[in-house]
N, C-alpha and C positions, 0 to 999 in steps of 0.2 A: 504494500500500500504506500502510495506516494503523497502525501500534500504538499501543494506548491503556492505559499502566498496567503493559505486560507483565512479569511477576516469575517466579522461577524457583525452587523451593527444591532441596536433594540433601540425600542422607541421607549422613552423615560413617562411620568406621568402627562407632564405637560407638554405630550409632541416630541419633545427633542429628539434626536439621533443620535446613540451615540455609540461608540466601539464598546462592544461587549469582549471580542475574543480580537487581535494585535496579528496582524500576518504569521502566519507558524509556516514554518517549511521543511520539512522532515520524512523519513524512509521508516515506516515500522513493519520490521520481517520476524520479528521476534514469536516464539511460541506466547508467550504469556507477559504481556505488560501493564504496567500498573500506573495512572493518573492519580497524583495527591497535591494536599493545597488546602488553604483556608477557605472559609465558605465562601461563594461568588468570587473564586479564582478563574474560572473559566473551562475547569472539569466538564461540569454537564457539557456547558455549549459544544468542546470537543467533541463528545463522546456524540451527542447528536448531529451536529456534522459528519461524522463519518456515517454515521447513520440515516442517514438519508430524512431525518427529523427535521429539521432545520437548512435553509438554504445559505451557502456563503454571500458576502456583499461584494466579495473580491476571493480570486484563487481557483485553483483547481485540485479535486482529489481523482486518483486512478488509482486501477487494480489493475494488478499482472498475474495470470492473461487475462483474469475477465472479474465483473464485479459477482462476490459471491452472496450467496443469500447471507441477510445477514438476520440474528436473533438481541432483542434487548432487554436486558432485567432491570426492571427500574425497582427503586429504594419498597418503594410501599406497592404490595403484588395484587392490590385490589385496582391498581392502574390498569393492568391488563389482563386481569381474569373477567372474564365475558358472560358467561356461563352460570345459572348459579351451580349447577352438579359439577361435580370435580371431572367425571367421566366425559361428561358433555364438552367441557371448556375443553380437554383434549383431540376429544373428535372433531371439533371444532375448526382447530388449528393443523388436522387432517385433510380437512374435505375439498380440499388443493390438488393431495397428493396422490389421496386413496379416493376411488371413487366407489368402491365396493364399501356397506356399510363391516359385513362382515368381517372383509379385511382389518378395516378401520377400530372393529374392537378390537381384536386379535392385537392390532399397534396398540392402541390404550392402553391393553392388559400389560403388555411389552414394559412402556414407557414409566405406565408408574408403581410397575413392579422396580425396575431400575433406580428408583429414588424413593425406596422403601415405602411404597402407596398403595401397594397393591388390596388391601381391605378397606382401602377411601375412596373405589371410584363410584359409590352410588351417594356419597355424602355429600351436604350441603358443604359449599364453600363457606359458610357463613359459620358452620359448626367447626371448622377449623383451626388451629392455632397458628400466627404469626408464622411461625418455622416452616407448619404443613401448607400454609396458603404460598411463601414462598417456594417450597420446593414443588407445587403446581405450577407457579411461575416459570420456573425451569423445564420442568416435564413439559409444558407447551411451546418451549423453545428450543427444546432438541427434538420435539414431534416434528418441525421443518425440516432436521437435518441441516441444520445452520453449517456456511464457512467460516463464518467467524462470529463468536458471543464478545456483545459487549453489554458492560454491569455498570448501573449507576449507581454507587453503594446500597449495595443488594442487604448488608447485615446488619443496618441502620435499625431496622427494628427489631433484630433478635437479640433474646437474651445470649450470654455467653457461649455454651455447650451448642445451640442451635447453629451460634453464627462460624465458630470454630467447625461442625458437621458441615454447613453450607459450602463455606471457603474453602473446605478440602474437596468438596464434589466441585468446582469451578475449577480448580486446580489442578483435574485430571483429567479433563476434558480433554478430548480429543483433535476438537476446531483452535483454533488461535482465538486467544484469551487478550480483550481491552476492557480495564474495569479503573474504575474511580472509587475510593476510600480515603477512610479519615484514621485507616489501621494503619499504621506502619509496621507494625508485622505483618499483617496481610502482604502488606505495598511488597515487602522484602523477601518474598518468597516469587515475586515475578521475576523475570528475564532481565527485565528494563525498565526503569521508574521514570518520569517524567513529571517535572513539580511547575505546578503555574503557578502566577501571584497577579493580582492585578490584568487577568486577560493576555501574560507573556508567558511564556516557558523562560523561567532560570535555571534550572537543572533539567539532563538529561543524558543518561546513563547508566552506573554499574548501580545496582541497588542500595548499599552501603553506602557510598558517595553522595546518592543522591536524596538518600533521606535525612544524610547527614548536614545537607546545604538546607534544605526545608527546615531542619531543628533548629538550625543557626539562623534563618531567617524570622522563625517565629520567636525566637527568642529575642531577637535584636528588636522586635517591635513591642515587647513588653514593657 
């Protein structure tokens, strides 16, 4: 994946216009890399630019050879659960792929046997816990067969043991892994970290290094 120049503007309350994300230009071939940063660094904005979420104001992104499907976990998983049955919101996010309904359960049973669900696919979402509604989020996102997963801090709302469980299922993914957190353990188990501030990238790099400049930055602003 290439970005070249990418810039971001929003519009403030009163109209204005103004730069949310600062031209970035950078190569990410990395299996697993990590976005961190203060709040409204310009995490999100990235992470949906590449995503096809958000349009740039200036730049260009490509893929080599071609753009892959791409899957997104945002923070809070009631964003994009559709469905209220757990089963339903899977097949859901089938009905692309599989045109066969029968197929299509057969994939469900698959999917959220895979992310230890397999006795939840007739339960309400709503009967779910944080953890479990999240890892539906996921089951719906590897139901595409995604190229590449990106996560907008996906463990925001899990307690610990939940969020540490989660992290470790993103982590062994098989697609190429872009994800935004406020962990820096998390961050330091990726390939490659990349730290905004202010809508710029100031670090980017070895993981250690680079969360090491973010520590140092946040601290110089206390």
């Amino acid at each position: 994946m290439t970005l070249s120049g990418i810039a971001v503007d929003a519009e403030d309350s009163s109209g204005t216009s103004r730069r949310i994300l600062h031209p970035v230009s950078l190569v990410i071939d990395q299996q697993r890399t990590a976005v961190i940063g203060a709040n409204g660094s310009g995490k999100s904005t990235f992470l949906r630019v590449i995503a096809g979420l958000l349009s740039p104001a200036a730049g260009e992104l490509s893929f080599s050879p071609q753009t892959p499907r791409t899957g997104f976990i945002f923070s809070n998983p009631q964003a994009q659960l559709i469905m209220p049955v757990v089963g339903e919101d899977i097949d859901f996010s089938l009905r692309r792929l599989i045109r066969s309904p029968r197929e299509r359960a057969q994939r469900v049973a698959e999917i959220l046997a895979s992310v230890d669900l397999a006795d939840r696919v007739d339960s309400s979402i709503y009967d779910l816990s944080s953890g479990e509604r999240q890892k539906v989020a996921l089951a719906g996102v590897l139901a595409t067969q995604p190229g590449l997963v990106l996560a907008d801090e996906p463990t925001t709302l899990l307690d610990l043991r939940n969020a540490a469980e989660f992290q470790r299922r993103l982590l062994t993914l098989s697609a190429p892994l872009i994800y935004a957190t406020h962990d820096l353990d998390f961050a330091s188990a990726a390939d490659r970290v990349i730290v905004f501030d202010s809508g710029r990238i100031i670090a980017d790099g070895e993981p250690r290094a680079a969360v090491a400049a973010y520590r140092e930055r946040a601290l110089s602003e206390d």
